[in-house]
N, C-alpha and C positions, 0 to 999 in steps of 0.2 A: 465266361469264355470269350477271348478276342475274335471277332468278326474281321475274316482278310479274304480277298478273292486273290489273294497272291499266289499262284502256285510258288508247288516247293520249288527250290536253289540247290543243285548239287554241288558241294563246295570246292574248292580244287587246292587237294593239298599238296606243299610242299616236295618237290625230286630231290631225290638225291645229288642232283647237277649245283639244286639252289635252295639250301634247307632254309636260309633266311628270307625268301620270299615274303613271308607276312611281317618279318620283323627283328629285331631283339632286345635282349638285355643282360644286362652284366651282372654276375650273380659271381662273389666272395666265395675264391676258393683256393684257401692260405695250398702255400707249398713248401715245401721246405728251405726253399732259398729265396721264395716271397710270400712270406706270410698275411701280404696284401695284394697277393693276385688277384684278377678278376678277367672270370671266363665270358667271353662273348656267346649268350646261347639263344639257338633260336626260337621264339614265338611259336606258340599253337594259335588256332584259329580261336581258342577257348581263351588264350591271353588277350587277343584283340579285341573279343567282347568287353571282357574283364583287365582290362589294362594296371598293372600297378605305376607309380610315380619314376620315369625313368626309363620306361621303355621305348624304344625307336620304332614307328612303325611304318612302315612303306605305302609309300603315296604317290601316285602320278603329279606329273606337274600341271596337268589339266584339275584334277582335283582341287589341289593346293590351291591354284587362279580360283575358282571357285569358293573355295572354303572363306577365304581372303574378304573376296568382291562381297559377298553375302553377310561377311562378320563386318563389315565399313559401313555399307548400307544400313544395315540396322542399328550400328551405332550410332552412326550423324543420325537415324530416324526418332531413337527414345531417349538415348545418354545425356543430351542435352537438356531435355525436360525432366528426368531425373525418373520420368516412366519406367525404365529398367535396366538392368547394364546387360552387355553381352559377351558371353566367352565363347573362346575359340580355342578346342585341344585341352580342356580343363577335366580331371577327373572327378568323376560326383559322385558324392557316397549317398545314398539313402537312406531314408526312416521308416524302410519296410522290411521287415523282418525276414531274412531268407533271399536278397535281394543284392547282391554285391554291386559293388562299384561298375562305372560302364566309362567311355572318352569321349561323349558325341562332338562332331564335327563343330556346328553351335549351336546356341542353347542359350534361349532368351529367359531371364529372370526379374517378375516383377517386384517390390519390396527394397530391394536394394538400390539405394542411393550410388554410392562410387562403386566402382571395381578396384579390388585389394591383390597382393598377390598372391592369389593361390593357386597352387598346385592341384591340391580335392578342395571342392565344395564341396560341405558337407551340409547335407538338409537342414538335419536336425538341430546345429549348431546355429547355423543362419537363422531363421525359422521363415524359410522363403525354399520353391522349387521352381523349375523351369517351367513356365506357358507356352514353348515353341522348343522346338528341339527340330534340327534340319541335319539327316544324315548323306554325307555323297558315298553312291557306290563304289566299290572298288571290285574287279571281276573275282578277285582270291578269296573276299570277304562278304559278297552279295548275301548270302545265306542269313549273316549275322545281322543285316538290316532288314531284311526282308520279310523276316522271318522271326527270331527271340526277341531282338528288341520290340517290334512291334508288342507282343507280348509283358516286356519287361518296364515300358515305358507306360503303359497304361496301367500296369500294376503300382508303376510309382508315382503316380497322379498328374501327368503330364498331360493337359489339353489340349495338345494337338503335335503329331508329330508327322513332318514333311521328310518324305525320302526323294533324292534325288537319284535316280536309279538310270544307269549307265547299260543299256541294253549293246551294245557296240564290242564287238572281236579284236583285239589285235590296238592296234592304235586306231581305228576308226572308234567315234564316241558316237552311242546315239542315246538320248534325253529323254527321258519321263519321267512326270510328276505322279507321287501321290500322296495323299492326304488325308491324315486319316485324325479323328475328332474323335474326341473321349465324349460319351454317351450314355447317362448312367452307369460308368466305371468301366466300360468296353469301348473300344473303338469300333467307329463306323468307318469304312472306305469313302469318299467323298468324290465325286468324278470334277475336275477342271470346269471351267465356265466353258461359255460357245467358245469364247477367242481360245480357251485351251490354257488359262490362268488358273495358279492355286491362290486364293488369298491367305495373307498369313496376317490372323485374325489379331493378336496385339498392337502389333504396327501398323494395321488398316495398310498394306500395301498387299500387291498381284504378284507373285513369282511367275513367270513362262520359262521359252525355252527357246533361244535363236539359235540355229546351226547347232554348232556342238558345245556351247556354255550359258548358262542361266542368265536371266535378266528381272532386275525388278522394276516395279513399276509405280507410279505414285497412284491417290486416288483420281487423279484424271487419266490415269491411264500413260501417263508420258515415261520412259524409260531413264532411269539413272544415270544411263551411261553405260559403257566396262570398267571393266577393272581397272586399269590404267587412269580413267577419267574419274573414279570416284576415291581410288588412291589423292588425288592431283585434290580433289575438292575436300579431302579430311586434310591433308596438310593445309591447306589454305587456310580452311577458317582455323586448324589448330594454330599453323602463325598469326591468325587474326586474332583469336583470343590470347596467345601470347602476347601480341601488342596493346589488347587492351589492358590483359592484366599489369604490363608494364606503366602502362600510361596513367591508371589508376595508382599505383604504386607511388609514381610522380606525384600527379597531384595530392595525394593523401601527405606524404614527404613536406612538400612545400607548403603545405594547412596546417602541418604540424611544426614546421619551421615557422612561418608566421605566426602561430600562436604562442609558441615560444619567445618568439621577437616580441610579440604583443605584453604578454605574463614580465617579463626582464624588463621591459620601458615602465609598467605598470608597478615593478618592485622598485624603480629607479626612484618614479617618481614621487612613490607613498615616500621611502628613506629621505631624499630632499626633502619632501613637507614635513618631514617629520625634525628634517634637522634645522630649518627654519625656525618651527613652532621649538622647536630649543633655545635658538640661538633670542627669537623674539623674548621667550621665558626670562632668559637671562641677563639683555638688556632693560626689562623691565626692572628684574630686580638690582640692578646697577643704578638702575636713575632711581626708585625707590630707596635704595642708600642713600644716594645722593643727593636727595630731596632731605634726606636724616639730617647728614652731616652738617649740611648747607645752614639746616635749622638748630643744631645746635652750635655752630657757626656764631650763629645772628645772636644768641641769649648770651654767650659767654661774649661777646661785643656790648653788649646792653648793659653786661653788669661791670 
């Protein structure tokens, strides 16, 4: 059984003012004058757990900044070293029986090499699952982090799963980490260091919490930056490895142009020596006639 000192989350559903509050999706319902309708319908709290491929789901923008900042960080942290890739918004199927699909926020995977495009990862296909999995709260959906997943992610062998839980009314945001570690197949709650850091144990980096959005932190401790500033530093080096892939491209080009050049001169100049050692051949056997003729020449003089 999961070990949580979470109390429960009473969930808040949908008014009638705003049925699509948590979300929706479009769901094929021919009519007689379009038999390719499609009905805009709203999300249960049950679909946001259980997301299928295509569904819209409501998100603050403070969220998003988040989800963003945290899915950049981790990538410049392992994608380079081929440690893990990481998705953001990706649905993941399981290879636990009784177990459906879930959307987390991100979700670090070690085993894989590139990131492909998918829509589900699926476990059992890949043969790799998530080692981090970071959810942000949302107030409509707290319940579902709070609370089942915790539940549903240690049943699917995730060692360790970080929620970023949004304690804050209204637009005011307020921040807390928790952290919770698979522990002979249960999760432990894990309390923040002194400074009030979760380490997120793949990536040897610190999550906190400044004002009202997340911060990571390297092993010395020094902060990434925001969001803005770690946007700015993936484009960077991405143009920087575009430029070098380019420049390697060049020179690979002009080594293979030169040896080109080189192979073409070297055909050049075997066919010259070859048409030499012909032409040599030939006047040999010319003045060897010649030597003939010359000699019978001189007999038929003699006689």
């Amino acid at each position: 059984m999961t070990q949580t000192t979470v109390p429960t989350v009473a969930p808040i559903a949908p008014t009638a003012d705003d049925p699509f509050r948590y979300g929706w999706r479009y769901v094929p319902r021919p009519t007689p004058d379009d038999p390719r309708h499609l009905e805009q319908v709203p999300l249960t709290l049950e679909d946001v757990l259980h997301p299928e491929v295509g569904d819209f789901i409501v998100h603050s923008d403070r969220h998003e900044t988040d989800r963003i900042y945290l899915t950049e960080v981790l990538r410049a942290r392992l994608e380079s070293s081929g440690a893990a890739i990481v998705l953001t918004d990706v649905r993941i199927a399981w290879d636990v029986p009784d177990l459906r699909p879930h959307g987390p926020d991100v979700m670090v995977i070690p085993g894989i090499r590139e990131r492909q495009n998918w829509s589900t990862f699926e476990v059992a296909v890949e043969g790799a699952r998530p080692a981090l999995i970071i959810e942000i709260t949302s107030p409509e959906t707290r319940e579902n982090d709070l609370e089942r997943k915790v539940d549903h992610y240690a049943r699917a062998g995730v060692a360790q799963y970080v929620i970023v839980d949004d304690l804050g009314r209204g637009r005011e945001r307020r921040l807390r980490l928790l952290d919770y570690r698979l522990e002979a197949g249960v999760y432990r709650l894990h309390p923040p260091d002194a400074a009030g850091l979760v380490r997120l144990v793949i990536a040897n980096l610190w999550l906190g919490v400044e004002g009202d959005h997340v911060v990571c932190y390297d092993e010395r401790h020094v902060p990434f930056g925001d969001y803005t500033a770690v946007l700015r530093q993936a484009a960077e080096a991405e143009e920087r490895a575009q430029r070098e892939a380019e420049r390697a491209q060049r020179e690979a080009a002009a080594r293979e142009a030169e040896a080109q050049a080189r192979a073409a001169a070297e055909e050049r100049a075997q066919r010259e020596a070859e048409a030499r050692a012909e032409v040599e051949a030939r006047l040999r056997e010319l003045e060897a006639e010649l030597r003939k003729l010359r000699g019978e020449d001189s007999a038929i003089g003699s006689s």
